[in-house]
Structures are given as structure tokens and as C-alpha cells.
C-alpha positions as CSV (number, residue, x, y, z in Angstrom):
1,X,-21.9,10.9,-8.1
2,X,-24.0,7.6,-6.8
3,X,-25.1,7.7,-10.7
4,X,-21.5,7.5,-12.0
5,X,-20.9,4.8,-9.5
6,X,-23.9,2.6,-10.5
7,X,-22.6,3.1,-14.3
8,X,-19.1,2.3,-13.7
9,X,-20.2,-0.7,-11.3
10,X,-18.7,-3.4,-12.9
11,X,-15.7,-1.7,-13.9
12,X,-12.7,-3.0,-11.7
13,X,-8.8,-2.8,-11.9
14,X,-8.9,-6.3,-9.9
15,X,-6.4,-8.6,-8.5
16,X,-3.9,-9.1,-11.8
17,X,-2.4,-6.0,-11.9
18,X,-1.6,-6.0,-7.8
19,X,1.9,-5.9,-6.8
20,X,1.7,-8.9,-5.1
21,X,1.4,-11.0,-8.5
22,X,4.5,-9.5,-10.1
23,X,6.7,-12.3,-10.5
24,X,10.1,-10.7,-8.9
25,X,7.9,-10.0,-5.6
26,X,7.1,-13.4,-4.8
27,X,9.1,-14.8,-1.7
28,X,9.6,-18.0,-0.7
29,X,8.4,-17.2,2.8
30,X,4.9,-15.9,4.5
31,X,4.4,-13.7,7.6
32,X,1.7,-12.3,9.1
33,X,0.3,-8.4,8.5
34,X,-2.3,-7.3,11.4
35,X,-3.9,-3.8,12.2
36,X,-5.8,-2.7,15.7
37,X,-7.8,-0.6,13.3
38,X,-9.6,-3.3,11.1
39,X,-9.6,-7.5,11.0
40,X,-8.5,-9.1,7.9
41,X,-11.5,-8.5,5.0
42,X,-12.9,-5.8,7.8
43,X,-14.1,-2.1,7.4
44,X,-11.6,1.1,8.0
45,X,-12.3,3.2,9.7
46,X,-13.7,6.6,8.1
47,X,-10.6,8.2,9.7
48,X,-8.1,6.3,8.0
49,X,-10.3,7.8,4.5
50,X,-9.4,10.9,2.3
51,X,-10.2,13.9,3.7
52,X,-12.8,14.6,0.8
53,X,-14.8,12.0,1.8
54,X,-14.8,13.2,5.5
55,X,-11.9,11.6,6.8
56,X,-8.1,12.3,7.9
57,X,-5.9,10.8,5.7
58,X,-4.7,8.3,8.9
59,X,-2.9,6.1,7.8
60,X,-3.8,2.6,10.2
61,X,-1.6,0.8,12.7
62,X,0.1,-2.1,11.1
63,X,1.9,-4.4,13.1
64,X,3.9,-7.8,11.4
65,X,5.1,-11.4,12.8
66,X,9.1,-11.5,12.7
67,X,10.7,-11.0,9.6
68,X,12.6,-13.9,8.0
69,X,16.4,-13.6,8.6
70,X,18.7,-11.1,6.3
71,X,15.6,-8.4,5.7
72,X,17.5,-5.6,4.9
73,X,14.7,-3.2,4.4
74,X,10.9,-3.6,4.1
75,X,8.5,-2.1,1.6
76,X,5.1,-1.4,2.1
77,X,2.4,-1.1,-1.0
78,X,-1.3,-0.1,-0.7
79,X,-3.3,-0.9,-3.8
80,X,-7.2,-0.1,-4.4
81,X,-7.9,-3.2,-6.4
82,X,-11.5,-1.8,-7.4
83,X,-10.7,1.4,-8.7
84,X,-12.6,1.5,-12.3
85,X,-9.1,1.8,-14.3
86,X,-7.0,-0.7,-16.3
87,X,-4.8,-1.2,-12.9
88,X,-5.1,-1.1,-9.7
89,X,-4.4,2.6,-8.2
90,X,-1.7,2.7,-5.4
91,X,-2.8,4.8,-2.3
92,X,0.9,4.4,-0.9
93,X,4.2,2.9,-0.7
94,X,7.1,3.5,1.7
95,X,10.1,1.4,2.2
96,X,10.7,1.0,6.4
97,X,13.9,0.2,8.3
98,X,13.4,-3.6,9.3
99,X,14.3,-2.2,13.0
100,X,10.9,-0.8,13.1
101,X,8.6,-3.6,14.7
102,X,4.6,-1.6,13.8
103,X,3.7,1.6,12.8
104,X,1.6,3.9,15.0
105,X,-1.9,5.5,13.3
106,X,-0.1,8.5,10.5
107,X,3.1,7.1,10.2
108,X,3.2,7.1,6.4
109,X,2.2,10.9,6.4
110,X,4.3,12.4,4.1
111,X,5.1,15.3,6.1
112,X,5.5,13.6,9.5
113,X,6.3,10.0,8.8
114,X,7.1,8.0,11.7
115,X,10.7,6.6,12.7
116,X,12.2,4.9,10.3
117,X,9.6,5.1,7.5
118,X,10.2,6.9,4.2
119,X,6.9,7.6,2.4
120,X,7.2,7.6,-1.6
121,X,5.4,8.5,-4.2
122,X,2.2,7.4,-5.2
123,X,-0.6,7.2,-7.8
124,X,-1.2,10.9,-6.5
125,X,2.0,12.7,-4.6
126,X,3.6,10.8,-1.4
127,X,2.9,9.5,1.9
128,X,-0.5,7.7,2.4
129,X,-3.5,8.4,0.3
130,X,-7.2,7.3,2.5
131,X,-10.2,5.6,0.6
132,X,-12.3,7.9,-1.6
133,X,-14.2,5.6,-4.4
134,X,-16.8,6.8,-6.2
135,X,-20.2,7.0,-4.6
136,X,-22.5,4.1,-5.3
137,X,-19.5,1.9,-7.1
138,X,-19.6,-0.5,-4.1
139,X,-17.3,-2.4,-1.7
140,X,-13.2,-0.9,-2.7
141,X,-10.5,-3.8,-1.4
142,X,-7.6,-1.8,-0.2
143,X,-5.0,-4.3,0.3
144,X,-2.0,-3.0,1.9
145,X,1.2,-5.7,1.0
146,X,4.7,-5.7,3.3
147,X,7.6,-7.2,1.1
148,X,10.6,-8.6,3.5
149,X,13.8,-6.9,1.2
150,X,17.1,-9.0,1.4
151,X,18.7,-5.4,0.0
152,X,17.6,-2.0,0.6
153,X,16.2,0.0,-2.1
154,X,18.2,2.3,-3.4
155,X,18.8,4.9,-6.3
156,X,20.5,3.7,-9.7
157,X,22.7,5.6,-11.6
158,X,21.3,7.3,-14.1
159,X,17.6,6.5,-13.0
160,X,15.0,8.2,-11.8
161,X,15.6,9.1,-7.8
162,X,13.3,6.5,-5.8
163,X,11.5,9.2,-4.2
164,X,10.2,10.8,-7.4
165,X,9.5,7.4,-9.4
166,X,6.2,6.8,-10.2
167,X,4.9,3.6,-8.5
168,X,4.6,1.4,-11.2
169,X,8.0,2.2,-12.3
170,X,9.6,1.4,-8.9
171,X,7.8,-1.8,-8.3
172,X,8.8,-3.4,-12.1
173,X,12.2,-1.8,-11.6
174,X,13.5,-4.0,-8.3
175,X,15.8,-6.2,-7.9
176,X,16.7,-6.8,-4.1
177,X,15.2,-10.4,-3.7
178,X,12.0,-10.6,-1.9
179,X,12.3,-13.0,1.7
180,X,9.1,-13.3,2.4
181,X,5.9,-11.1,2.4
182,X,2.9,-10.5,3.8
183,X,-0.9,-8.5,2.9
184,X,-3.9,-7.1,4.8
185,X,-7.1,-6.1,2.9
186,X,-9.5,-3.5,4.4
187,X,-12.9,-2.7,2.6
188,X,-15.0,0.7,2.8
189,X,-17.8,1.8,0.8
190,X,-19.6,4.8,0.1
């Protein structure tokens, strides 16, 4: 695997593709994203990576400043912005009641999400997905993006049911104006 990583190298999804730079999920407002697990540009934890690689498949604490007035809902992306692909692959996305103030380590589990989280789908099945690039590719940003929802998300008629959308889908498909947002980008390597 460390020789497929050296070849594919300098193939990278990057930054255009990230949720953050679609146009209907800019807010006119900042706040702040913080984890007890890793610092801003820091490592994660091997815990918080895919069981295939050794780790659990934790999900990290993520804690956030106050939300700007009229949040209805939040919704919480995690993109790897170095996978070698076209776009960036999404490790998970979840829409949590605004009520909620941080979640705990494994509150996006699919199975067991924490209160008031609802784990969707993601590039593969639901809940959070851990780090596992490709051996010898290099540093993979994992940048995990909280959007402040003046509406909740919910299902249209005659669309696809927002638990079973794929990702991509979901994100292009919003419309509840974004309040403000915020991002947090974790690095691991193998």
C-alpha cells in the first residue's frame, strides 16, 4: 500500500469541492468550532481513526461558541479534502438540535448517536466514518464544518428521504439559509 500512496501522492480532491465553498452555505456570521481531542491544524487521535487502520471509529468531542440568534437546527459535515478523487470524500454529516451545546467522544455513531444528534449518510453508510488514507499518500486534512440552520432540514415531497440522500445530494439540495458557520481541521497520516 505505501507504494500506491507514493504514486497517487500528488493526487488530491482539495479545498474547491468542500462544502464550505458552496455558495448557499455561506453565512454572514462566524463562530468558533473547538475539540478537547485535537487543536486547530493538530493530529487525531488514532482512536478517532477507522477501525481498519487500528482505530475505533470515535467520533471527537466538538464543542462551539453561541450560535447566532434564530438557529433552528445545525448541520455538521466532515470532509477529507486529500482523498485522491475528483472531490472531497465526506466521512460524516448529521444535522443536531441547536439545544445541544458539544458532543461527547461517539456521538455521531450511527447506532448510538448522542442526544439530539441524527447521523446521515455518508460517502460510505451513516454516522461517523474515522481516517484511513492510503499508506504513504501523506498528511489527509479532515475538516469537520458546523453550519448554524435558520430552518431545520427536512424531507421534500417527492424527494429522496434525508436520511438516505447521498451527501452530495443533500448539501446542493438546501435551502434553509445558513446564520453563520464554523470549521475545525484535524490531520493524521499513515
Amino acid at each position: 500500500m505505501t507504494l500506491l500512496g507514493r504514486l497517487l501522492r500528488d493526487r488530491r480532491a482539495g479545498e474547491t469541492h468542500l462544502s464550505w465553498n458552496l455558495p448557499h452555505l455561506r453565512g454572514p456570521g462566524l463562530f468558533t468550532l473547538s475539540s478537547e481531542d485535537f487543536g486547530p491544524d493538530g493530529s487525531l487521535p488514532r482512536v478517532q481513526c477507522a477501525k481498519r487502520v487500528g482505530g475505533e471509529d470515535l467520533s471527537p468531542h466538538l464543542q462551539w461558541t453561541a450560535l447566532p440568534p434564530g438557529t433552528a437546527q445545525l448541520l455538521l459535515v466532515v470532509e477529507d479534502t486529500d482523498v485522491p478523487m475528483a472531490k472531497p470524500a465526506v466521512h460524516c454529516v448529521a444535522l443536531i438540535d441547536p439545544a445541544t451545546l458539544h458532543l461527547p467522544p461517539g456521538a455521531l455513531d450511527a447506532k448510538r448517536p448522542g442526544p439530539g444528534v441524527r447521523p446521515l449518510r455518508a460517502t460510505v453508510g451513516h454516522g461517523y466514518h474515522g481516517p484511513a488514507p492510503v499508506k504513504g499518500h501523506g498528511p489527509h486534512r479532515y475538516v469537520f464544518q458546523l453550519y448554524a440552520l435558520a430552518a431545520p432540514v427536512g424531507d421534500a415531497p417527492g424527494a429522496t428521504p434525508v436520511d438516505r440522500a447521498r451527501p452530495r445530494a443533500l448539501l446542493s439540495g438546501l435551502t434553509a439559509p445558513v446564520l453563520g458557520r464554523a470549521r475545525l481541521t484535524g490531520v493524521y497520516e499513515r
